[in-house]
Each structure stands twice: as structure tokens, then as C-alpha cells.
C-alpha positions as CSV (number, residue, x, y, z in Angstrom):
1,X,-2.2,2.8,0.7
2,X,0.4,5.5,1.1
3,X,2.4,5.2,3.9
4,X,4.5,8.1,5.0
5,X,6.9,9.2,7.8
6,X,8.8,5.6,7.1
7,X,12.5,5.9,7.8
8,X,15.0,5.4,5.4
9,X,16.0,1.7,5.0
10,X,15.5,-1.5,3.5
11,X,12.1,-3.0,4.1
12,X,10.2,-6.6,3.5
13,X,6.4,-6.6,2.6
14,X,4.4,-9.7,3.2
15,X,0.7,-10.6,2.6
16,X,-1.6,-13.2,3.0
17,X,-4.5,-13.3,-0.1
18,X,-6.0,-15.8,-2.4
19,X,-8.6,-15.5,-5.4
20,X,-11.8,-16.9,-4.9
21,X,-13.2,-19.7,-7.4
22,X,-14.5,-17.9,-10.9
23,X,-11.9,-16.0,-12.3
24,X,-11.9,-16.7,-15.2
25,X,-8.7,-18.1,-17.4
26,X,-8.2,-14.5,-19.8
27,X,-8.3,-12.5,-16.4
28,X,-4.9,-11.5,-15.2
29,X,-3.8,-12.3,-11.4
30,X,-4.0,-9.8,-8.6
31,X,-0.7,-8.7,-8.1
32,X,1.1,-6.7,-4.8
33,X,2.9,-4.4,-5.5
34,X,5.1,-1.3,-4.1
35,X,6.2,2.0,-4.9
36,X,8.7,4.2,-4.1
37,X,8.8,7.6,-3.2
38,X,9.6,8.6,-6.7
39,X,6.5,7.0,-8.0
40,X,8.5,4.0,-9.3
41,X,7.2,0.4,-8.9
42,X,9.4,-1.7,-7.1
43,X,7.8,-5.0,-8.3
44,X,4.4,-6.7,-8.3
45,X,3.8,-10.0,-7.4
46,X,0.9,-12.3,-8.5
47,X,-1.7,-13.4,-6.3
48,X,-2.5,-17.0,-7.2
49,X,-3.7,-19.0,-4.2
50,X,-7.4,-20.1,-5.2
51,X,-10.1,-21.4,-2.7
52,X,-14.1,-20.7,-1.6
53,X,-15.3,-17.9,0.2
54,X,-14.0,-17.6,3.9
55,X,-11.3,-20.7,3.6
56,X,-8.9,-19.6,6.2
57,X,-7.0,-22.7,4.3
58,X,-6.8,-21.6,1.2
59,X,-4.5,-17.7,2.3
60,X,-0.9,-18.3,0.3
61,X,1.9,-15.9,1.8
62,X,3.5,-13.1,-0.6
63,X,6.6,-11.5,-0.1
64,X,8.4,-8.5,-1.6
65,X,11.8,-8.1,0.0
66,X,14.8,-5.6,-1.1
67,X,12.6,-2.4,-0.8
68,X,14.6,0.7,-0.3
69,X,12.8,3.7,1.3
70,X,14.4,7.4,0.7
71,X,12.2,9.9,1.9
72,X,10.0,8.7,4.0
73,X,7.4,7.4,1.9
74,X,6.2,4.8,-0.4
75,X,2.8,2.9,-1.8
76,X,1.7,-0.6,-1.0
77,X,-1.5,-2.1,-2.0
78,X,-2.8,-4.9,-4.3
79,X,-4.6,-4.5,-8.0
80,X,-7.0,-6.4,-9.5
81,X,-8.5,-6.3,-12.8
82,X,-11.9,-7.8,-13.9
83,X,-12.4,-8.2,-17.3
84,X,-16.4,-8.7,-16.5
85,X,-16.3,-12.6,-17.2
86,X,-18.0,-13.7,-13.9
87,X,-17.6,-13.2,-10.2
88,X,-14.3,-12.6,-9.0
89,X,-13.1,-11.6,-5.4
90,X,-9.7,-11.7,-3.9
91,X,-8.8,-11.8,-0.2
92,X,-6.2,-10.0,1.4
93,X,-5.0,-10.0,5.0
94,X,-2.1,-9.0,8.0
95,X,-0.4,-6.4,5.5
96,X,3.2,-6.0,6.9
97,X,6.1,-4.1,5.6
98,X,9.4,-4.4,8.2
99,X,12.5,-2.9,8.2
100,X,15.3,-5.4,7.5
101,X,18.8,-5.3,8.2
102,X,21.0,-8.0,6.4
């Protein structure tokens, strides 16, 4: 999702997500990730809590901190990549990206 008309700063994104059972070993993790205004990819992080589907347990907690925002705009969002080897779905939930002031 792009967000825009963000003011300049440093920010902290969190989500909650986990992969349900049957990905399979040779498919790569979801990742969150972010992007900055210039198109540039902040860092991505791998999604690899694992449970059934609807197991409010089974959420992990991801966390991207040091994000600098110039220009009022950026990208945040998850990937995922199926390589066709069975059934593969992955949970996300309560996106949040704060400004921080250390």
C-alpha cells in the first residue's frame, strides 16, 4: 500500500501474520517489507509463524524500525511467492507504522 502525505521522520512498522500449514520446504517466506520515497527497499522481513486456518494463537509480531520518511511518502505491504507446490495462505493483521522519536 502506498501511503502518502506522511511527515518527515523516523517511523516503526509492525504486523501481526503467520503462514498457514502447507507451504512447502523450496517456497520462500513472506516477507514485510518498506520502501521509501525513492523507490528503495528499506528491508524485508520474513514471515515465519506457522499455524491452521483462523488460529488467533498462532499471529507472530514483525517489526521494521529505523524508517526514515523524506517526502512524504513511502510503500508498505507483504510479498509472497508460490511456487505452485500446494496450498499456501498467509495471514496478515493491525498494520501500523508510527513515528518514533529516540
Amino acid at each position: 500500500q502506498k501511503l502518502s502525505n506522511i511527515p518527515d521522520g523516523l517511523y516503526r512498522l509492525e504486523v501481526w501474520g503467520y503462514v498457514v500449514e502447507g507451504k512447502s520446504a523450496e517456497e520462500p517466506d513472506p516477507v514485510l517489507f518498506v520502501r521509501g520515497n525513492a523507490g528503495m527497499e528499506k528491508e524485508a522481513v520474513a514471515i515465519t509463524a506457522q499455524g491452521r486456518v483462523a488460529d488467533e494463537n498462532a499471529y507472530g509480531k514483525y517489526v521494521i524500525d529505523n524508517i526514515y520518511v523524506s517526502g512524504g511518502e513511502c510503500e508498505i505491504g507483504v510479498t509472497a511467492k508460490s511456487l505452485g507446490k500446494g496450498l499456501y495462505r498467509v495471514f496478515v493483521d493491525d498494520f501500523s507504522l508510527t513515528k518514533v522519536n529516540y
